[in-house]
N, CA, C and O atoms as CSV, one atom per row, in Angstrom:
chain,resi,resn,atom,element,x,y,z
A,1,UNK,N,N,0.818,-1.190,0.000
A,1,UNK,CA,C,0.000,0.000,0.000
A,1,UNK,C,C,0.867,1.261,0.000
A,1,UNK,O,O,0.661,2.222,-0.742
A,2,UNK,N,N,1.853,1.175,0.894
A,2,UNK,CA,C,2.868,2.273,1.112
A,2,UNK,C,C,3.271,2.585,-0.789
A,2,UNK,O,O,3.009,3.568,-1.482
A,3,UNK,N,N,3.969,1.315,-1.137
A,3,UNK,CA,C,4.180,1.881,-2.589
A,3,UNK,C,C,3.194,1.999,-3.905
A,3,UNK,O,O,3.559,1.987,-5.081
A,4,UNK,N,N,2.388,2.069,-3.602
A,4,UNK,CA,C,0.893,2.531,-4.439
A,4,UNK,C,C,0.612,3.985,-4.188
A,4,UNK,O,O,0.341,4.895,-4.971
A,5,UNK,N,N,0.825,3.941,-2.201
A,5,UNK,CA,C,0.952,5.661,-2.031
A,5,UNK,C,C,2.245,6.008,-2.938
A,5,UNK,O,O,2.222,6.607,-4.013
A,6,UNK,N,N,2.921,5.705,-2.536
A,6,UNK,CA,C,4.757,6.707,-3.302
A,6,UNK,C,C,4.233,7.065,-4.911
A,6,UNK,O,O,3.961,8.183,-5.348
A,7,UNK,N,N,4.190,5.946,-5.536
A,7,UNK,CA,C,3.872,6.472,-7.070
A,7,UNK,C,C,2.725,7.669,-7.292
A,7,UNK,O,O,2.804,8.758,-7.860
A,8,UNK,N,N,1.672,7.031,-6.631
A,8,UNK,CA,C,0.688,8.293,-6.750
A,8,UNK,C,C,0.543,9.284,-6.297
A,8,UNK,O,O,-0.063,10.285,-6.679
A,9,UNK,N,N,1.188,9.025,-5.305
A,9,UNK,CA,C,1.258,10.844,-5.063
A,9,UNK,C,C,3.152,11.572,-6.063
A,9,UNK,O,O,3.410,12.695,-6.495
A,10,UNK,N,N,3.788,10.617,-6.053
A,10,UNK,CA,C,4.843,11.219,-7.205
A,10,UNK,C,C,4.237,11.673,-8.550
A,10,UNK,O,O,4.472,12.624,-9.295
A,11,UNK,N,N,3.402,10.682,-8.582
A,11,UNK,CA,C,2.927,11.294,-10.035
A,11,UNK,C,C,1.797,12.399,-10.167
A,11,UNK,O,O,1.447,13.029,-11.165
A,12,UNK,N,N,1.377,12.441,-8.993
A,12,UNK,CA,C,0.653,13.690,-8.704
A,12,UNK,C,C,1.284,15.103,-8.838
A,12,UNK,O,O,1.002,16.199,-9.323
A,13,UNK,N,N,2.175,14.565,-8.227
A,13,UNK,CA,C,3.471,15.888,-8.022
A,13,UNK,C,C,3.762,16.543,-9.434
A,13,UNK,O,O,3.810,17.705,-9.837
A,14,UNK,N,N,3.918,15.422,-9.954
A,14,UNK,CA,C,4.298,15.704,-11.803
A,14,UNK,C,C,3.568,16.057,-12.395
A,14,UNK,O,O,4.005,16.854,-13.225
A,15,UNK,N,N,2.108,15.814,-12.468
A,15,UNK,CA,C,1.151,16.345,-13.169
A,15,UNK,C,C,1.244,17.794,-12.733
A,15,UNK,O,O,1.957,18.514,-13.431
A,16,UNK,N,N,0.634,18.334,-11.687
A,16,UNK,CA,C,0.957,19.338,-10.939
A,16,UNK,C,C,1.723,20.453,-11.534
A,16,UNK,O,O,1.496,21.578,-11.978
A,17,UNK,N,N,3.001,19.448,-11.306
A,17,UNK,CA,C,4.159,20.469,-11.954
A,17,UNK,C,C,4.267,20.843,-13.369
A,17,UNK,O,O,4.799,21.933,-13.579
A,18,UNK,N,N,3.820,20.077,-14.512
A,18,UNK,CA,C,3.409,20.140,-15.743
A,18,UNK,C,C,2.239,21.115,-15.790
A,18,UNK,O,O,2.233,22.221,-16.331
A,19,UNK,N,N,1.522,20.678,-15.311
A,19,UNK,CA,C,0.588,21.851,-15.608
A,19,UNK,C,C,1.079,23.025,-15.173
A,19,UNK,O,O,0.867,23.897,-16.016
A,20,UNK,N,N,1.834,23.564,-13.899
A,20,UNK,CA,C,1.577,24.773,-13.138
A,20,UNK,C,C,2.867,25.891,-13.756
A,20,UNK,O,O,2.984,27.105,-13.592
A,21,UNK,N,N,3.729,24.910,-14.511
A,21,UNK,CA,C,4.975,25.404,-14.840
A,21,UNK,C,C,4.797,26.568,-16.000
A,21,UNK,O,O,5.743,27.162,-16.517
A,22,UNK,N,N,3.358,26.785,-16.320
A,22,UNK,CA,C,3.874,28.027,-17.648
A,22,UNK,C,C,3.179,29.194,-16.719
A,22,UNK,O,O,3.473,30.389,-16.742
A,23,UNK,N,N,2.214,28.576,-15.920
A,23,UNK,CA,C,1.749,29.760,-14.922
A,23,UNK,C,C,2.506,31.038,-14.680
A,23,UNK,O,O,3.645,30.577,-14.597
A,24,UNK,N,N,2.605,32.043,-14.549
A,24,UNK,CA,C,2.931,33.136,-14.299
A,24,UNK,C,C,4.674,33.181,-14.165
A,24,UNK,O,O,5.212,33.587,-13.135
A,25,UNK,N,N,5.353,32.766,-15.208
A,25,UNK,CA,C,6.660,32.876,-14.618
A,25,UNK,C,C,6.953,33.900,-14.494
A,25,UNK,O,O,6.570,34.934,-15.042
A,26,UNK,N,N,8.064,33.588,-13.342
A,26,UNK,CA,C,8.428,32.123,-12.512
A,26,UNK,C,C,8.493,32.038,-12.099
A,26,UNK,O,O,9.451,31.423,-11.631
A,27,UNK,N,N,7.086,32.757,-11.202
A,27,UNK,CA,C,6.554,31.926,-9.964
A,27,UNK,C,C,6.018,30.374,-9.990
A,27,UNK,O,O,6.278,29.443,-9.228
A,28,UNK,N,N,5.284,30.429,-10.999
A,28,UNK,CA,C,4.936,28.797,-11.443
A,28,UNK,C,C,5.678,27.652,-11.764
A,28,UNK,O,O,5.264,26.495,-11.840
A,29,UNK,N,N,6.791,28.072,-11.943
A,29,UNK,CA,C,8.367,27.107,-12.091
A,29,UNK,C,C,8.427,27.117,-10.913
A,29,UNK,O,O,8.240,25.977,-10.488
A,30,UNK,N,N,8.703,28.285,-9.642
A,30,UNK,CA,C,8.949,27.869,-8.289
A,30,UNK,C,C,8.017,27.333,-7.468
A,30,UNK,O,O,8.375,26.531,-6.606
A,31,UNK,N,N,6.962,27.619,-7.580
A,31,UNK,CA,C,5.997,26.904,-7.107
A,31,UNK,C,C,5.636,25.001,-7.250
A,31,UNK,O,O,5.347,24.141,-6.418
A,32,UNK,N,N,5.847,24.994,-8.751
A,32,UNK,CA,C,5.815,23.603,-9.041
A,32,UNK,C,C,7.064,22.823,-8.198
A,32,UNK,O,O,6.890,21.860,-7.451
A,33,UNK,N,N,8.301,23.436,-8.482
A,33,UNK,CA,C,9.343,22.725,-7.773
A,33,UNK,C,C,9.394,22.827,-6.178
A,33,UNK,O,O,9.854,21.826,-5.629
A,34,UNK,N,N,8.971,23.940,-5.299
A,34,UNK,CA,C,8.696,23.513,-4.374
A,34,UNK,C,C,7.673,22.413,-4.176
A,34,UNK,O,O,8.029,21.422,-3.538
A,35,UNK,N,N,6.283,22.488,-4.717
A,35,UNK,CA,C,5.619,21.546,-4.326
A,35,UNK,C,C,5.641,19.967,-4.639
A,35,UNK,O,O,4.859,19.089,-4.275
A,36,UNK,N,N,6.902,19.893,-5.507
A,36,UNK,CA,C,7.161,18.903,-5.940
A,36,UNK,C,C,8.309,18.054,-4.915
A,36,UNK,O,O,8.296,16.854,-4.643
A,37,UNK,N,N,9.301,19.120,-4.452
A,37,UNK,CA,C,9.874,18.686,-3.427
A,37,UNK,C,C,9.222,18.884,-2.133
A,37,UNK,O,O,9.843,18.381,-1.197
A,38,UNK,N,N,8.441,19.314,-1.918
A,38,UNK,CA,C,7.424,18.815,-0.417
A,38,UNK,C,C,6.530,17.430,-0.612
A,38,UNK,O,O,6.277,16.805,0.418
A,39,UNK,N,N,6.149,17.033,-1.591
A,39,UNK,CA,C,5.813,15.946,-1.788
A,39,UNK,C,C,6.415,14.789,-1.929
A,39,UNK,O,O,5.774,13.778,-1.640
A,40,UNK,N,N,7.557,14.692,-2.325
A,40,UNK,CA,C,8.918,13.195,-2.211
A,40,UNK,C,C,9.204,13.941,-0.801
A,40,UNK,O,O,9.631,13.044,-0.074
A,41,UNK,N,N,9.182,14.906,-0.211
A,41,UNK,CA,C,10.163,14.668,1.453
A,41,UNK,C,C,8.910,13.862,1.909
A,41,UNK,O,O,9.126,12.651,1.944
A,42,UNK,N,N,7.457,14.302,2.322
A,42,UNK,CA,C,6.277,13.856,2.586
A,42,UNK,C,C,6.392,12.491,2.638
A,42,UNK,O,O,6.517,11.909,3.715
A,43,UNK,N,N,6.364,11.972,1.681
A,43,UNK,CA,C,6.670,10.884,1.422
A,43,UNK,C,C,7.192,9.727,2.600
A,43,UNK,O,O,6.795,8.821,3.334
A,44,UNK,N,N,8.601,10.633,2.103
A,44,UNK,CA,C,9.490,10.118,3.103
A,44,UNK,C,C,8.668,9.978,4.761
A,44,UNK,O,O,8.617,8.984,5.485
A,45,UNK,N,N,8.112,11.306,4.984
A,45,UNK,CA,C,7.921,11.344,6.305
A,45,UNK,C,C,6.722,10.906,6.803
A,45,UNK,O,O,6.452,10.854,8.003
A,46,UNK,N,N,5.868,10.534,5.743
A,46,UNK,CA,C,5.036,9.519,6.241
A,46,UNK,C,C,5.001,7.776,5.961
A,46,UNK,O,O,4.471,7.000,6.756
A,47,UNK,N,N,5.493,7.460,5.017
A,47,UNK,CA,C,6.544,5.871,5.349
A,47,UNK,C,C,7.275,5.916,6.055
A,47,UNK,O,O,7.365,4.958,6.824
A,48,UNK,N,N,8.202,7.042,6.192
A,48,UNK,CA,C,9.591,6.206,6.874
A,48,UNK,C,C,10.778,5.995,6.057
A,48,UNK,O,O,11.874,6.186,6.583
A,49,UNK,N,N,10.710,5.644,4.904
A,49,UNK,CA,C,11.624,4.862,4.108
A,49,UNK,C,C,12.159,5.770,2.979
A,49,UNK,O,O,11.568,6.566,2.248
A,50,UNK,N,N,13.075,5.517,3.035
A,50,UNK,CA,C,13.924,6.107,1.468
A,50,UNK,C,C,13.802,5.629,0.244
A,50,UNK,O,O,14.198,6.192,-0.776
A,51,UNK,N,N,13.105,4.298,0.330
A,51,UNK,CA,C,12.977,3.723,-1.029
A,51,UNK,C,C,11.433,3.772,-1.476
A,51,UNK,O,O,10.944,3.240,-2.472
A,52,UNK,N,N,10.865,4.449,-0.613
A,52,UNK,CA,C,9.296,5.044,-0.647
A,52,UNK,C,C,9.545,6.468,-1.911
A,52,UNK,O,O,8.848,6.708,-2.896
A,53,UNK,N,N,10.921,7.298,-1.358
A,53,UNK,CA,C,10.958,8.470,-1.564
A,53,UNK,C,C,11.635,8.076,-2.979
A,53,UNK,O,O,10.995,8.659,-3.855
A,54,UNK,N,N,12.425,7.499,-3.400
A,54,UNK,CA,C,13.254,6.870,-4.125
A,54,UNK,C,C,11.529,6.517,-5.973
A,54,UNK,O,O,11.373,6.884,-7.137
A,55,UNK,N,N,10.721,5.545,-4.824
A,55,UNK,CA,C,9.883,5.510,-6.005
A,55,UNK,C,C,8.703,6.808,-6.512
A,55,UNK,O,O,8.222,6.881,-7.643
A,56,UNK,N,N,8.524,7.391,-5.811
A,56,UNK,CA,C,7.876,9.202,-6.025
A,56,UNK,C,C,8.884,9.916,-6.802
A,56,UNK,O,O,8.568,10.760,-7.641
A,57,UNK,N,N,10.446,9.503,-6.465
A,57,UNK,CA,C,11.464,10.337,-6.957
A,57,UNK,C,C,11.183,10.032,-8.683
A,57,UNK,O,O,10.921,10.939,-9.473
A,58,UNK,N,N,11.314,8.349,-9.129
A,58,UNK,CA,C,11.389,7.735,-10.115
A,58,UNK,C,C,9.881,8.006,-10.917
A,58,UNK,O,O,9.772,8.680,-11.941
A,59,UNK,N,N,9.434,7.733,-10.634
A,59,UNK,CA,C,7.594,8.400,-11.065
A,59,UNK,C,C,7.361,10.215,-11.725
A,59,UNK,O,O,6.878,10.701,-12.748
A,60,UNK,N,N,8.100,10.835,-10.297
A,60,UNK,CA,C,8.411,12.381,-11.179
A,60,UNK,C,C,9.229,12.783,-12.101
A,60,UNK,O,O,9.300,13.871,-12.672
A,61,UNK,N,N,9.969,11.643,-12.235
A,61,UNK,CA,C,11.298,11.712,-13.232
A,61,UNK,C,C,10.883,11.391,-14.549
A,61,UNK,O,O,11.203,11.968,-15.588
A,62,UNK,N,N,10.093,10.350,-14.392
A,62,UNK,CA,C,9.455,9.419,-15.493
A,62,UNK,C,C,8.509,10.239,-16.054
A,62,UNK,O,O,8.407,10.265,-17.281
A,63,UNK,N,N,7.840,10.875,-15.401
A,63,UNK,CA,C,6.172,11.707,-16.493
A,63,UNK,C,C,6.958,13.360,-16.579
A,63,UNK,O,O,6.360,14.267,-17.159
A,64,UNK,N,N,7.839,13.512,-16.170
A,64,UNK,CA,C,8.593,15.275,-16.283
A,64,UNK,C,C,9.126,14.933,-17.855
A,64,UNK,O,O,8.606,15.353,-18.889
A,65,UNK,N,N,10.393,13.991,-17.734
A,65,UNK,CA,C,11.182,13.364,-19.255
A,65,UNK,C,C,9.833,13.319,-19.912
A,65,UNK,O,O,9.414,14.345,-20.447
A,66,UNK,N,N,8.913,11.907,-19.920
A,66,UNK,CA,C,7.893,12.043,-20.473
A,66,UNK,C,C,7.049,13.083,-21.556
A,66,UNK,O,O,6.617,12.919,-22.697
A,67,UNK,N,N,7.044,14.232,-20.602
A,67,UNK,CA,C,6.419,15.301,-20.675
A,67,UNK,C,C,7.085,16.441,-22.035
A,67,UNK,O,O,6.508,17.278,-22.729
A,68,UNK,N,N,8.191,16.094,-21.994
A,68,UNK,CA,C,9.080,17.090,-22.367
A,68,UNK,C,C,9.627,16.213,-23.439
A,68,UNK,O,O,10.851,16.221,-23.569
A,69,UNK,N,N,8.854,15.389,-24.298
A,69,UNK,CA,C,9.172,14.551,-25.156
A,69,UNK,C,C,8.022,15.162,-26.212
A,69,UNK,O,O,7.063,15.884,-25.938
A,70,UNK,N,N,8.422,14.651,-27.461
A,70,UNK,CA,C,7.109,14.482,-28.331
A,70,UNK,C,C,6.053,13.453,-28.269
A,70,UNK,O,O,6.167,12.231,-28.167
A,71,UNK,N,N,4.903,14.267,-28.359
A,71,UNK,CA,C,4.044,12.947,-28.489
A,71,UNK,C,C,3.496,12.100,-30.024
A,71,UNK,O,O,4.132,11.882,-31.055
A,72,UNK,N,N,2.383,11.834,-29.738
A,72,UNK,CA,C,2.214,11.295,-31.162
A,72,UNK,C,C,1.509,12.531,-31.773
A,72,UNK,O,O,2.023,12.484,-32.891
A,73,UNK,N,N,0.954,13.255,-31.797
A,73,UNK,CA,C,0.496,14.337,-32.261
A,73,UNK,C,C,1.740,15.620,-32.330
A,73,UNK,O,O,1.424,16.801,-32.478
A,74,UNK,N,N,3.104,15.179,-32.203
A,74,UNK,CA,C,4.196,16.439,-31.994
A,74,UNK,C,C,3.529,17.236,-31.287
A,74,UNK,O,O,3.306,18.357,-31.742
A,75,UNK,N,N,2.983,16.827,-29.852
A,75,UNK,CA,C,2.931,18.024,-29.170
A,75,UNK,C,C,3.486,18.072,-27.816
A,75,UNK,O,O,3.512,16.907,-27.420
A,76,UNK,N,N,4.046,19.036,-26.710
A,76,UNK,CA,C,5.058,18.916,-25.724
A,76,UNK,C,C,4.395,19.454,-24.521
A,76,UNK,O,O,3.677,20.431,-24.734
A,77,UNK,N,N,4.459,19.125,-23.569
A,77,UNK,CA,C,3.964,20.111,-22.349
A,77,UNK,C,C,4.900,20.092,-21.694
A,77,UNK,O,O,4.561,19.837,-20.538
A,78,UNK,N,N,5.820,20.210,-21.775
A,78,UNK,CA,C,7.197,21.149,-21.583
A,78,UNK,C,C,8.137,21.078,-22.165
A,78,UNK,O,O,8.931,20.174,-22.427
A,79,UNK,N,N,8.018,22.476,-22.470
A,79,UNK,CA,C,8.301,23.129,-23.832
A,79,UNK,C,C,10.133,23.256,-23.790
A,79,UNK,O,O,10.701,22.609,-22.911
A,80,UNK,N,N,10.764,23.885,-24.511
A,80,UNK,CA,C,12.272,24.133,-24.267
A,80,UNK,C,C,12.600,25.429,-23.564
A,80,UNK,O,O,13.717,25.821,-23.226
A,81,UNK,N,N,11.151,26.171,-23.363
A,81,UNK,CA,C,11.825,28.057,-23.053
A,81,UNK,C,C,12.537,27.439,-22.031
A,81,UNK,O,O,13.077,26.351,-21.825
A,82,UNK,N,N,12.307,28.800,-21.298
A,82,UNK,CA,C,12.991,28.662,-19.715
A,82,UNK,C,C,12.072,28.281,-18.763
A,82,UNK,O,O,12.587,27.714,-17.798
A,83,UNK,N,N,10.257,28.477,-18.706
A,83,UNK,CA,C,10.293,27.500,-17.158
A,83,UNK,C,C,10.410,26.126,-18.086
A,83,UNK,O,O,10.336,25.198,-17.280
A,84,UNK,N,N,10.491,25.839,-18.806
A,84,UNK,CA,C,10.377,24.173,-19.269
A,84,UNK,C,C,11.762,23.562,-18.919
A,84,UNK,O,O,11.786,22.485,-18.324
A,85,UNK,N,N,13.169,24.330,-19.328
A,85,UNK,CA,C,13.949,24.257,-18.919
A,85,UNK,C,C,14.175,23.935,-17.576
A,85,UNK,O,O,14.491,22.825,-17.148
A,86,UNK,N,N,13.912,25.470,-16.613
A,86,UNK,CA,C,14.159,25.092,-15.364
A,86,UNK,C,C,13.304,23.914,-14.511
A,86,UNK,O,O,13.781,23.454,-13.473
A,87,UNK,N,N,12.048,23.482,-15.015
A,87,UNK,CA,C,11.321,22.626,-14.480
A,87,UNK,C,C,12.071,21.118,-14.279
A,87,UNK,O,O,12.015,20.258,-13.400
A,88,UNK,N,N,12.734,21.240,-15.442
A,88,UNK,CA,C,13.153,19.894,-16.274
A,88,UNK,C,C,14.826,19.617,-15.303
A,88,UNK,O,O,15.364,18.585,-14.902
A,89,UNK,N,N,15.191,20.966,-15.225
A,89,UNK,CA,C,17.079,20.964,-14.815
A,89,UNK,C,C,17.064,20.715,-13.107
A,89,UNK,O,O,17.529,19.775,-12.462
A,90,UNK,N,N,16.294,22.025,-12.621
A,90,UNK,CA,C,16.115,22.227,-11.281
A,90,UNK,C,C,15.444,21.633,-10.280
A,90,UNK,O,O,15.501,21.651,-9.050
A,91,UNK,N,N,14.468,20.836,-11.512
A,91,UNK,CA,C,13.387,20.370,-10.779
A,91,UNK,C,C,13.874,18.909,-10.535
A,91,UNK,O,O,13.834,18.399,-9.415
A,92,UNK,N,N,14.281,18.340,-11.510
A,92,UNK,CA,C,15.178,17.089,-11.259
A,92,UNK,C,C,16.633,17.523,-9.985
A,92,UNK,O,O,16.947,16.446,-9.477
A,93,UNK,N,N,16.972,17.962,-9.755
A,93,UNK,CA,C,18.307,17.945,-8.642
A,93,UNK,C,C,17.847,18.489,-7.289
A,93,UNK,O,O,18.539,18.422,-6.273
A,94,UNK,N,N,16.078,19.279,-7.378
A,94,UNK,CA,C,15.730,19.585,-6.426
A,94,UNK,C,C,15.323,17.986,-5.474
A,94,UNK,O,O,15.645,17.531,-4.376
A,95,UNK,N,N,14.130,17.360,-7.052
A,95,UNK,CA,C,13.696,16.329,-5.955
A,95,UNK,C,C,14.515,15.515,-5.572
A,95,UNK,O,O,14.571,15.039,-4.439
A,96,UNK,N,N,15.431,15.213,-6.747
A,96,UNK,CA,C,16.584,14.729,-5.739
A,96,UNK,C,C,17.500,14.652,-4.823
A,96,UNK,O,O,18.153,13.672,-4.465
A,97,UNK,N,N,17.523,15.944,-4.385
A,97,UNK,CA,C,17.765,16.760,-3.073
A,97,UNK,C,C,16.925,16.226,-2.015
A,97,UNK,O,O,17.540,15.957,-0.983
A,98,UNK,N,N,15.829,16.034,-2.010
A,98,UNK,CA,C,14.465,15.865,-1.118
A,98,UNK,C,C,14.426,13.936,-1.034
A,98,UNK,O,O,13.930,13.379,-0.054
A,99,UNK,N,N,14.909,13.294,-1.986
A,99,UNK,CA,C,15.434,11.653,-1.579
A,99,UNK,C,C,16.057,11.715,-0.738
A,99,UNK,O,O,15.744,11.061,0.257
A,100,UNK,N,N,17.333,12.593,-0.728
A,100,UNK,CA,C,18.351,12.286,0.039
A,100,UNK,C,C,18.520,13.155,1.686
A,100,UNK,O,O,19.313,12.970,2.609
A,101,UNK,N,N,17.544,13.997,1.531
A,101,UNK,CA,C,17.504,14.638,2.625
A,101,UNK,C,C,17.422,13.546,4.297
A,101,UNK,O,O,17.485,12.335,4.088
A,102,UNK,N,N,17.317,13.900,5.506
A,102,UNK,CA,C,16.942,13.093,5.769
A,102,UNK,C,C,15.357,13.039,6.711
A,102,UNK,O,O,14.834,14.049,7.180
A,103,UNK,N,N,14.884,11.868,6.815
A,103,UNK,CA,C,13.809,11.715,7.061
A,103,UNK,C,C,13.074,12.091,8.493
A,103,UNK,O,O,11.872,11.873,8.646
């Protein structure tokens, strides 16, 4: 159950952050990445475990890349400007900041 929570709420995080990232930059780049790293620490701090935080980590990693790919219609929801950029750069070393933090 614990790892059914981790993914879904990681991938919550990601949706989230996909959507919120063209919002008003860039506040909406900071916003997404904070709330993206309060959600993998969360994680953490309600399992317990690092490999809880580890699979939320892998889930936001997975639909962000995802995201920032083409689809079958060539279309992107995150784009190359700059919050797509920073979502994509910052936002990856943040949550991974927030794995390794400690619990």
């Amino acid at each position: 159950m614990r790892i059914l929570f981790s993914v879904i709420l990681g991938g919550g995080a990601a949706i989230g952050s996909i959507l919120l990232h063209q919002t008003l930059p860039p506040f909406g780049v900071a916003f997404s990445i904070l709330g993206s790293v309060l959600a993998i620490w969360w994680v953490g701090r309600y399992t317990g475990g690092r490999r809880f935080k580890v699979l939320a980590f892998a889930t936001w990693t997975a639909l962000i890349f995802r995201a920032g790919t083409f689809g079958v219609g060539q279309e992107l929801l995150v784009q190359g400007d700059s919050p797509g950029s920073a979502l994509i750069l910052i936002g990856f070393f943040a949550t991974l900041a927030a794995v390794f933090a400690r619990v």
